[in-house]
C-alpha positions in Angstrom: 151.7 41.3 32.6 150.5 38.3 34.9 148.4 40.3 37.3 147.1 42.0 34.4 146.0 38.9 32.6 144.6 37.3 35.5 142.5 40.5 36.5 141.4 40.2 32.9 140.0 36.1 33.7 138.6 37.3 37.1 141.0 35.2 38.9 142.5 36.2 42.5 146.2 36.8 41.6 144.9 39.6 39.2 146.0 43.2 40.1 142.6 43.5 41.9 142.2 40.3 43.1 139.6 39.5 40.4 136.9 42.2 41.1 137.8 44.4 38.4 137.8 43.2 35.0 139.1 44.8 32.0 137.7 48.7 33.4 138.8 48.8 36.4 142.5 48.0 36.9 144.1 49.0 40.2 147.5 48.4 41.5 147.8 51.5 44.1 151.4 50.4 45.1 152.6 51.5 42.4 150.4 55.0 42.1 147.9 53.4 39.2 144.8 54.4 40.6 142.8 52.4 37.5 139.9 53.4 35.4 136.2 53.9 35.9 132.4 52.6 34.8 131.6 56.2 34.5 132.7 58.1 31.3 134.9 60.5 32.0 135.0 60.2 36.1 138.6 59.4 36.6 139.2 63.3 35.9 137.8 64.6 39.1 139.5 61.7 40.6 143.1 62.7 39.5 142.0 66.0 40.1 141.8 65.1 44.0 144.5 63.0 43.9 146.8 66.3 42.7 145.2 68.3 45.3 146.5 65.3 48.0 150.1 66.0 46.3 150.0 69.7 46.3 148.3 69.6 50.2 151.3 66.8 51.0 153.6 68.7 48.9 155.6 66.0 48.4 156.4 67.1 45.0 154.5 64.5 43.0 152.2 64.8 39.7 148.9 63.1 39.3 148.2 61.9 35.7 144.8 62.2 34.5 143.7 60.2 31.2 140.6 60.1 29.0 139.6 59.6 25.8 138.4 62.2 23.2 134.9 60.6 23.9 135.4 62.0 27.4 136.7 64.7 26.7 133.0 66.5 25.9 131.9 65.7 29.8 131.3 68.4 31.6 132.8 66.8 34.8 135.9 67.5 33.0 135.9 71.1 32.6 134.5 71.7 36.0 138.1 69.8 36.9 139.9 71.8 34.7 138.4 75.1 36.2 139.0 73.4 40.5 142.6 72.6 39.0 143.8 75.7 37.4 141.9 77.2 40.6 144.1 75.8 43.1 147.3 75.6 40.6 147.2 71.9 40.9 150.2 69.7 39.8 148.0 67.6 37.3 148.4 66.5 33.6 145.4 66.2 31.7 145.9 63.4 29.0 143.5 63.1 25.9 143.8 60.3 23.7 142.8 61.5 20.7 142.4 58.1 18.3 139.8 59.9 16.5 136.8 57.6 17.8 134.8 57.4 20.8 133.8 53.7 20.5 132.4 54.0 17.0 131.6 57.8 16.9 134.1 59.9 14.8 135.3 62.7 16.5 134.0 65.0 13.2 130.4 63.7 14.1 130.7 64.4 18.4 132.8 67.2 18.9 132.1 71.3 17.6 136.2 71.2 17.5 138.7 68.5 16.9 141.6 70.3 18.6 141.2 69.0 22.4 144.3 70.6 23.5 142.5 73.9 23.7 139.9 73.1 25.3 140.9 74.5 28.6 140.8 77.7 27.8 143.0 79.6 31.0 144.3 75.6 31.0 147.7 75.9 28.4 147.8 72.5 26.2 149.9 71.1 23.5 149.2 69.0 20.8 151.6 65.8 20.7 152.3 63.6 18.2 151.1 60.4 20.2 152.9 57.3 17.8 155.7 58.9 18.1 157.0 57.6 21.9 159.8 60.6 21.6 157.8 63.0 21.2 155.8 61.6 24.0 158.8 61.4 26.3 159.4 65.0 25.7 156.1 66.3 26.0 156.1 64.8 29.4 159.2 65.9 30.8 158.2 69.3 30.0 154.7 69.1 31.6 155.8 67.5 34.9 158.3 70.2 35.5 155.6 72.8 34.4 152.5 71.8 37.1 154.8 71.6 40.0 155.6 75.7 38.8 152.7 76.6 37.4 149.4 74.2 37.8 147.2 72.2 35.2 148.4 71.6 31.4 146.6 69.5 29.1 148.3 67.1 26.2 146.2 65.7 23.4 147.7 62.4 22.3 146.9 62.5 18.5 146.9 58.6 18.0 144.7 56.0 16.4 142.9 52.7 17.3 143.8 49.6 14.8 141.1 47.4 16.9 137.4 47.5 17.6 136.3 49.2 20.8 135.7 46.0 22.7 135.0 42.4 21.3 131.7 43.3 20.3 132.6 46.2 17.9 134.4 44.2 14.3 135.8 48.0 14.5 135.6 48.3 10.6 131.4 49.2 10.7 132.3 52.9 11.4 135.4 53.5 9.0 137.3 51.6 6.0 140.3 48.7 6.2 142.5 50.8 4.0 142.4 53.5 7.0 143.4 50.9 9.1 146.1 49.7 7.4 147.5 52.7 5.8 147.6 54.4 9.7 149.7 50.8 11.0 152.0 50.9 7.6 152.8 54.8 8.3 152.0 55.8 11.7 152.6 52.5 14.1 154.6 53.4 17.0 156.5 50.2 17.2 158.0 50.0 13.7 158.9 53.8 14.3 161.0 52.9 17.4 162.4 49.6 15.5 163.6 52.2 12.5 164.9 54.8 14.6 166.9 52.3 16.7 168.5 50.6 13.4 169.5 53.5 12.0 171.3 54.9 14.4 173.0 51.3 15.7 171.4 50.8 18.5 170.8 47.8 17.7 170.6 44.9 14.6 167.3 43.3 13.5 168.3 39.7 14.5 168.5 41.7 18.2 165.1 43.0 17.8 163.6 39.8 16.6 165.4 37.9 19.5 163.9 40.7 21.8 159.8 39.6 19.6 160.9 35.8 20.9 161.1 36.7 24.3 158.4 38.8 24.5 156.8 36.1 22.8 157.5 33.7 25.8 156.6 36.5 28.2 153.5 36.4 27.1 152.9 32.6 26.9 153.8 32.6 30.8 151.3 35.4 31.8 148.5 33.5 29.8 149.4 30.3 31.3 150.0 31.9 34.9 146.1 33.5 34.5 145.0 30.3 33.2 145.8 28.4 36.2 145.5 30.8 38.1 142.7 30.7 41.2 139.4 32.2 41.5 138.3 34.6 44.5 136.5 33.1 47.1 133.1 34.1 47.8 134.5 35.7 51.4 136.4 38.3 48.9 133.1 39.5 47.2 132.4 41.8 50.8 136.0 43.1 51.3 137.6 46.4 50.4 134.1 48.1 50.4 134.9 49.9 53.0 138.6 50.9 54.4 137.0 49.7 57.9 134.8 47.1 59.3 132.0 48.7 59.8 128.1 47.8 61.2 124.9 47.3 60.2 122.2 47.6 62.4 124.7 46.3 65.3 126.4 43.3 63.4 129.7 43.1 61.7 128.3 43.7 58.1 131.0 40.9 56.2 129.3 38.2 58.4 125.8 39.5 58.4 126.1 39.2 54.5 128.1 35.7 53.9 125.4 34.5 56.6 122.9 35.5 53.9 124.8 34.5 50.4 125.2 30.9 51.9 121.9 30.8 52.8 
């Protein structure tokens, strides 16, 4: 939570040291390869990053995630047909939250069921509030692309907010929707219910559990608050994975040379 609010400030402890803002989180120690500017061009990404598992074989699954805005691109079914292709051990993920920024899905897409979309790529449709059914659906599909190659899952889920801070989120579709999807569908007070009822735990635990959470959250902020920004040294690193030359000097001094300048 700290790296991710500081990335989200532009400050250097961020989880890419600043340079990536809200749409473009990386933290590749941990196999989250981030998103992308581009709609819809983290597909042929994962897509490659399968192929290096299946090539490795080191028995790994790449994770590929769009939205159902992306999922009209046509770099996406060009992956789909490279994937099933080479029977690469990829998941196709489509959250489905029924608008692509403030386009209903009825308006932008001939069909509304994504999970077929790939055709000679199998898919299932998954109840996406539900973090079960989730659990489940992904169990399955990991054990499946190792066997077999490329599935699909279409997350149906749903969007309480805006698209970003510009978008009030309520120009495209009513409050009631809102607030009739987040008393009936909301993920969290499904898990809170389920865990009650079958004594996992009390509510005072699952308050006390909000409290710390709470806290958590008031030391990220703080943490990304005070938090250093990059230096202007950082703006000419990781462009390339070597130092390389331009025109027979080391390019990161040619160009700080020139910004101080």
């Amino acid at each position: 939570m700290k790296e991710v609010l500081a990335e989200l400030c532009g400050k250097y402890s961020g989880c890419s040291k600043g340079k990536g803002g809200s749409m473009h989180m990386y933290k590749i120690s941990s196999g989250f390869y981030g998103g992308n500017g581009i709609v819809g061009a983290q597909i042929p990404l994962g897509t490659g990053l399968a192929f290096s598992h299946k090539y490795k074989g080191d028995g790994h699954v790449a994770v590929a995630m769009m939205g159902d805005g992306a999922a009209n691109q046509g770099q996406v079914f060009e992956s789909y047909n490279m994937a099933k292709l080479w029977n690469l051990p990829v998941i196709y993920v489509i959250e489905n939250n029924r608008y692509g920024m403030g386009t209903s899905v009825k308006r932008a897409s001939a069909t509304e069921t994504f999970y077929t979309r790939g055709d000679f790529v199998p898919g299932i449709q998954v109840d996406g509030m539900n973090v079960l059914s989730v659990r489940e659906a992904t169990k399955f599909s990991v054990d499946y692309v190792n066997k077999h190659g490329p599935i699909i899952l279409e997350m149906s889920t749903y969007r309480y907010k805006g698209h970003s801070m510009s978008d009030p989120g309520v120009s495209y579709r009513k409050k009631e929707e809102i607030l009739e999807m987040e008393e009936k569908n909301d993920p969290i007070k499904f898990v809170q219910k389920v865990v009650v009822e079958h004594d996992l735990a009390t509510v005072e635990e699952l308050n006390k559990i909000d409290e710390e959470i709470a806290k958590e959250i008031e030391e990220a902020t703080a943490f990304a608050i005070e938090s250093p920004e990059p230096s202007k040294s950082e703006l000419f690193k990781d462009v390339y994975g070597e130092p390389q030359s331009l025109r027979g000097r080391d390019y990161t001094e040619h160009f700080v040379v020139q910004s101080n300048n």
